[in-house]
Each structure stands twice: as C-alpha cells, then as structure tokens.
N, C-alpha and C positions, 0 to 999 in steps of 0.2 A: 763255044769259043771261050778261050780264058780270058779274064777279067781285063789282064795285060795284053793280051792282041785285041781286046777293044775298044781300052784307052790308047791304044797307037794309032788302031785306023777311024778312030772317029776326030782325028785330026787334032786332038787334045796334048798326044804323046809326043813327047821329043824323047826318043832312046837315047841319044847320044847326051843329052843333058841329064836325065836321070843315070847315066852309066859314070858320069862324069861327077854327081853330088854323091852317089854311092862307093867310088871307087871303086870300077870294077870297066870291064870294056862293054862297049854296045854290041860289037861280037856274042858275048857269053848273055847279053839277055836278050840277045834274038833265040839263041836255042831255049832259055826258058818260056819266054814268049810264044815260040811253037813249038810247044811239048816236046820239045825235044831232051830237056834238062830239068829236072822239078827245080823248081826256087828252093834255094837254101833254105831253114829256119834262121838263119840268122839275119838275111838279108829282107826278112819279111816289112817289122817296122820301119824301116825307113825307105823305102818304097811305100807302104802304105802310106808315112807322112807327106812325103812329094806327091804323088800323085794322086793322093785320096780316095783310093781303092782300099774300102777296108780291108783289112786283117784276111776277115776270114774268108772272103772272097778271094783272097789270092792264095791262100791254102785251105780250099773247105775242109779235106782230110781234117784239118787240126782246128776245128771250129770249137771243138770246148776248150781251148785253150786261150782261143779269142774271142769266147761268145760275150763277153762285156766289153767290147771295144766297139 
C-alpha cells in the first residue's frame, strides 16, 4: 500500500485539503494515490510537509535523494 493510500484510509487524510494547499485537483491525487500516476518529484516536499509522510516513503525509488530527511 502507498504511503498516501494509508494516510487517506486511516482516516488522517483529507485529499481534498491537501489538493487544495498544494494546488493541484483531488482528482489527480487519487490517481497517484492508486498507482495509477507516480507522484511528481516536484510535488514530493510539500506533500511530505502537510501530511508528514516522509520523503522517502512517498518515493522510495528516490530514497538517496531523501535519505537525510
């Protein structure tokens, strides 16, 4: 399960409020949400800061690039 379909159903997530601080639709992060779109890199840190899902759990692929976060 990604990091972000688990902060959604453990009842923590508001999509529609984090789509709403990041500028973006709750549409386009339900598809990342179920694999169905990778998360941007650009759109990683600030998602990590809202929802406090580190870094590199929302892109393990890119974990040396967040391993000090």
């Amino acid at each position: 399960m990604s990091a972000l379909k688990e902060w959604c159903s453990k009842k923590r997530g508001n999509l529609a409020g984090l789509a709403e601080h990041i500028n973006t639709s709750a549409g386009y992060l339900c598809e990342i949400k179920e694999d169905i779109k990778p998360l941007p890199t650009h759109m990683i840190r600030s998602i990590s800061a809202y929802t406090g899902i580190p870094a590199r759990e929302l892109r393990p692929d890119l974990w040396e690039i967040f391993k000090d976060e």
